[in-house]
N, C-alpha and C positions, 0 to 999 in steps of 0.2 A: 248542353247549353244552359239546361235550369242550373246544374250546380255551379256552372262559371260564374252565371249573371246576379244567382245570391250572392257568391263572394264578391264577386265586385261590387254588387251594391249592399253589404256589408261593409266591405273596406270604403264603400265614399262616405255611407254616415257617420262613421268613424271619425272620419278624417275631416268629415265636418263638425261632427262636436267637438273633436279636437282643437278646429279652428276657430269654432265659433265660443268656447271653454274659454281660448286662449283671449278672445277679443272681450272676453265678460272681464280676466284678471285683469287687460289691462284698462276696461275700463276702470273699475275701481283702482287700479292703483292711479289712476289722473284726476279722480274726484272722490268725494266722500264717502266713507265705509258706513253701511248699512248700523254699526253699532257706534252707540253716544259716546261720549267719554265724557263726563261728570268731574270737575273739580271744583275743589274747597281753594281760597286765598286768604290768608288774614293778614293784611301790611303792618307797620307800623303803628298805628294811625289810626282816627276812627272818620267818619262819615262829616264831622265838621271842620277836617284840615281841607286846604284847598287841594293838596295831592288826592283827594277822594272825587270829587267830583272834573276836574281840569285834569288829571293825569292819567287814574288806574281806571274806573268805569268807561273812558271814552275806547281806550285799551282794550276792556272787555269785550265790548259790545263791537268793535272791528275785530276781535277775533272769531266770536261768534260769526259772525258775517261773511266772515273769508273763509272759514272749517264750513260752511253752508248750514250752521247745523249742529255739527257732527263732533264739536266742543261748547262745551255749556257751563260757565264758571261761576259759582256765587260766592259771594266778598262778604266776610263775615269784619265788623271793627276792632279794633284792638284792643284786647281783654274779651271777646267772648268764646276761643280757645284758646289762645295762650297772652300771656303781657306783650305790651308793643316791643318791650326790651330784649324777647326771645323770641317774636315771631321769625327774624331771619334765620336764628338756629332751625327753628319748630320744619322750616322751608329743608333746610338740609339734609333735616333727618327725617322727610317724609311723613310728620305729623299734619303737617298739609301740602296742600300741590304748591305750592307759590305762594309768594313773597312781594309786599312794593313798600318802600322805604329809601334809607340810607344804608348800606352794607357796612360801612364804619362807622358812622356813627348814633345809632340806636338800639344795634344789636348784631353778633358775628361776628367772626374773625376773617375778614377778607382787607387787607393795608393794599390792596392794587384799585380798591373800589375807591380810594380818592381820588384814581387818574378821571374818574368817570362824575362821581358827586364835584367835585370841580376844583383847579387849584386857584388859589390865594392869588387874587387879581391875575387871573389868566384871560382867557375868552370873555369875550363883552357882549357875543350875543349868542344866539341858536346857531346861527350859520357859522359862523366863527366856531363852536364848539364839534358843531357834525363835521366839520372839514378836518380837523385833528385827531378826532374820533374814528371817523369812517370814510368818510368824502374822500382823501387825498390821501394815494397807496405810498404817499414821501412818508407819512404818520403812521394812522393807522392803530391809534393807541387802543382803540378798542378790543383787538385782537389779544390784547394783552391783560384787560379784564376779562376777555371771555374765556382766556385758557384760564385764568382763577379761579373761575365760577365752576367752571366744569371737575379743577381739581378738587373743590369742592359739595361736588353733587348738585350743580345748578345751571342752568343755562341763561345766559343774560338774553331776556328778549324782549324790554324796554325800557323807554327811558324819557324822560322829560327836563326840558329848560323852564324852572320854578321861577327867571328871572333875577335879579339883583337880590342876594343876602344880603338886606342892608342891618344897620345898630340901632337899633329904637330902645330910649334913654331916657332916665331925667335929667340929664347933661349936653350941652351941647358939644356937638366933635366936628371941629374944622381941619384940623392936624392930627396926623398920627399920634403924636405928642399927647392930643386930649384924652387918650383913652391911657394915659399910665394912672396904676394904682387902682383903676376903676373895677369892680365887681361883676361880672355879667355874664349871663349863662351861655356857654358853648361847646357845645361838643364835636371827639373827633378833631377833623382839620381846622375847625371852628378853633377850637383851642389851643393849636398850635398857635394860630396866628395870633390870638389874642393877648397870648403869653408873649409872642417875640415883640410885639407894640408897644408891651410895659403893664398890660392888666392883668387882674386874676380870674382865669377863668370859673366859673364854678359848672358842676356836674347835675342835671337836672332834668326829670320827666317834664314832658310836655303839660301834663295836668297840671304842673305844678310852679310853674313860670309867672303867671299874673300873679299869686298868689305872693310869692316869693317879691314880685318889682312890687307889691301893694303893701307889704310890710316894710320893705327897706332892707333885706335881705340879698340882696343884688341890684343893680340899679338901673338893670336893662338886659337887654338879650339881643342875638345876630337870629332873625328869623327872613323867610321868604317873603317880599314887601305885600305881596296881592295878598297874602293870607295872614296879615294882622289883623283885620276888621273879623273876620272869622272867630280868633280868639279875644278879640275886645283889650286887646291891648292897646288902645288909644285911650283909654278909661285911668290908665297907671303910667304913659310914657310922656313925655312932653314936643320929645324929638324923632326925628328919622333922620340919617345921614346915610346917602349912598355918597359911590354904589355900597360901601359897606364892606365886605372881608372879601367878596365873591359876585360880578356883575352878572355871575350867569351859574347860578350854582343849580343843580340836578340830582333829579329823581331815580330810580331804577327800580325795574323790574322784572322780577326770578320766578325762573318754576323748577321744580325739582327735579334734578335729572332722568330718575329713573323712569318719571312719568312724562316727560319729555320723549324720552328715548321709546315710548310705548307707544307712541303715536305713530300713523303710516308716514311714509315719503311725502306723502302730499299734503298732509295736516302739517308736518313740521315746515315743510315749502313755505304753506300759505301763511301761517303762522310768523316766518322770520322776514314775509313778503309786506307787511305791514307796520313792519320796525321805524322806518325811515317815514311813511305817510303820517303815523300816530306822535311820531318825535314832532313833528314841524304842527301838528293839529292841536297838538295837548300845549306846546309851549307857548305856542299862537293865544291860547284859552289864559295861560297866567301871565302874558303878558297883559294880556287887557283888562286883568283884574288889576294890575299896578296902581294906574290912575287913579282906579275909584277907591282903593285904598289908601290912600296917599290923602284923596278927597275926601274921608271918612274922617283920617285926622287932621289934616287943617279945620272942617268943621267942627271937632269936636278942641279947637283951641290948640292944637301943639301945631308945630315947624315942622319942613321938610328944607334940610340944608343938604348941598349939591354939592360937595367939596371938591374945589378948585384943579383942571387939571395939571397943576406945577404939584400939586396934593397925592392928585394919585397917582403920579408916575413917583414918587417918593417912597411912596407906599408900595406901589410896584416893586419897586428897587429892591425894597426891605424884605418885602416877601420873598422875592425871589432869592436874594441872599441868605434870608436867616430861616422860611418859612419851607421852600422847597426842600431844601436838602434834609431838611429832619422828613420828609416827606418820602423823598428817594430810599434813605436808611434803610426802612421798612423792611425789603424786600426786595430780592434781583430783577423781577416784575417794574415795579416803584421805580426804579434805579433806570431803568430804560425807558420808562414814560415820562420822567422829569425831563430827562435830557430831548426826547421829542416834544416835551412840549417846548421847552427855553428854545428849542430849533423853529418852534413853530412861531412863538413869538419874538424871535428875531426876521424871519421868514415875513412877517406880520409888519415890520418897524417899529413894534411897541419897546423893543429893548437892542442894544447894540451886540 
């Protein structure tokens, strides 16, 4: 009887570690792994654009929050490992974990990232852009920048509505019409649309925009409206005219695949589980920066002109006609998210 009753109670402890083994894995794979994982980010950008504080830190600190812990990110500004004009390569090729910026136009080769940074009088608000994006499985455009990211060793897991790209000038722009011949910095989609208007786009670091309107070397620029008092561009413009190129132009943010892919099931869960809360929270943030900057240049002497909506359905018209299709070109990606979006804004009644 002794040798049965050790084996049997051999085989129960067994079969309790075993069980009790198995309820330890799967606790951990439902929560957080006992080891940190440490990343570096350097955006585009430094600590004085409004995409630093309204978009990528709020970002951060919900992913900390949601990993419990168990992902820990610090944000270096742009130039203290690589220029703002390489950090989305730098993102690629695993010189850092992540990325926040524009994918087209500041650095990278990703032409699917304009279905996302925003088309040329498309979407008019956040809602409007999540429901084309992700919200509504008739869309869905986002699927279509995420398989590009991934081809390219990245995974898109945020994104922000910066509000109205409007043209802050020393001209005023009531008509399409006013902006022919005119000089003014833009890039990327920027400059598509600038060029099909009738202006000349020019090509231009951020550091180097005020400097450029303060000489007379360009005569304005298409920037995010909340984030002109930021760089003091009421000091060199006279005007604001929305909505501008883009009433809802957008942010993004990348981490680099491999380190993506190195996280548990549940990091990456919680992780992609606060895509959609941080979209509506960050965008919430730069719209209420609009006003006050808007309020910063009427007080400092210039205008904020509204142009007329018989203006921007004109303008709609044009872009859609001469601005999209150079947009679709791009790439078989492009080509499919143009035509969902013209779906969406027929779908919408902005266009027939």
């Amino acid at each position: 009887m002794n040798i049965v009753t050790n084996i049997l109670k051999t085989a129960f402890v067994s079969a309790s570690a075993l069980l009790l083994g198995g309820s330890i894995v799967l606790a951990q794979a439902d929560g957080p792994p006992e080891e940190v994982t440490n990343w570096v980010f350097q955006p585009a950008f430094d600590s004085t654009d409004a995409g630093w504080d309204n978009g990528l830190m709020p970002w951060v600190k919900a992913v900390e929050e949601a990993t419990q812990g168990s992902v820990k990110i610090r944000v270096e500004p742009a130039g203290a490992l690589t220029s703002g004009s390489e950090a989305f390569s730098a993102a690629v090729a695993g010189q850092t974990d992540g990325y926040a910026g524009w994918a087209t136009v500041y650095g990278g080769e990703m032409p699917e990232g304009m279905l996302a940074f925003g088309m040329a009088m498309g979407a008019t608000t956040p809602e409007e852009a999540w429901e084309a994006m992700w919200g509504n499985p008739a869309y869905r455009i986002g699927d279509i920048v995420q398989e590009a990211a991934h081809a390219r060793n990245l995974h898109w897991a945020g994104w922000s509505d910066q509000g109205p790209n409007a043209m802050f000038t020393k001209f005023p722009i009531n008509k399409l019409e006013d902006l022919s011949g005119k000089k003014m910095r833009a890039g990327g989609p920027q400059a598509i649309f600038h060029a099909a208007m009738g202006g000349s786009p020019v090509s231009l670091n951020a550091g180097d925009i005020y400097t450029a309107i303060k000489l007379g070397t360009i005569e304005g620029t298409y920037w995010d409206t909340g984030g002109i008092d930021d760089m003091s561009y009421q000091e060199v413009i006279q005007y604001a005219s929305l909505p501008g190129w883009n009433p809802a132009q957008h942010q993004e943010i990348f981490i680099n695949l491999d380190k993506w892919n190195a996280l548990t099931d549940w990091q990456r869960k919680q992780i992609d589980g606060i895509f959609e809360s941080t979209y509506f929270e960050t965008s919430k943030m730069h719209l209420d920066g609009v006003d006050h900057a808007l309020q910063v240049l009427k007080d400092s002497g210039g205008e904020v002109i509204t142009m007329s909506d018989e203006e921007i359905a004109r303008m709609r018209a044009k872009s859609i006609s001469d601005v999209w299709p150079q947009v679709g070109a791009l790439s078989e990606g492009n080509a499919k998210g143009v035509a969902l979006w013209t779906q969406f804004l027929k779908d919408k009644g902005y266009i027939k």
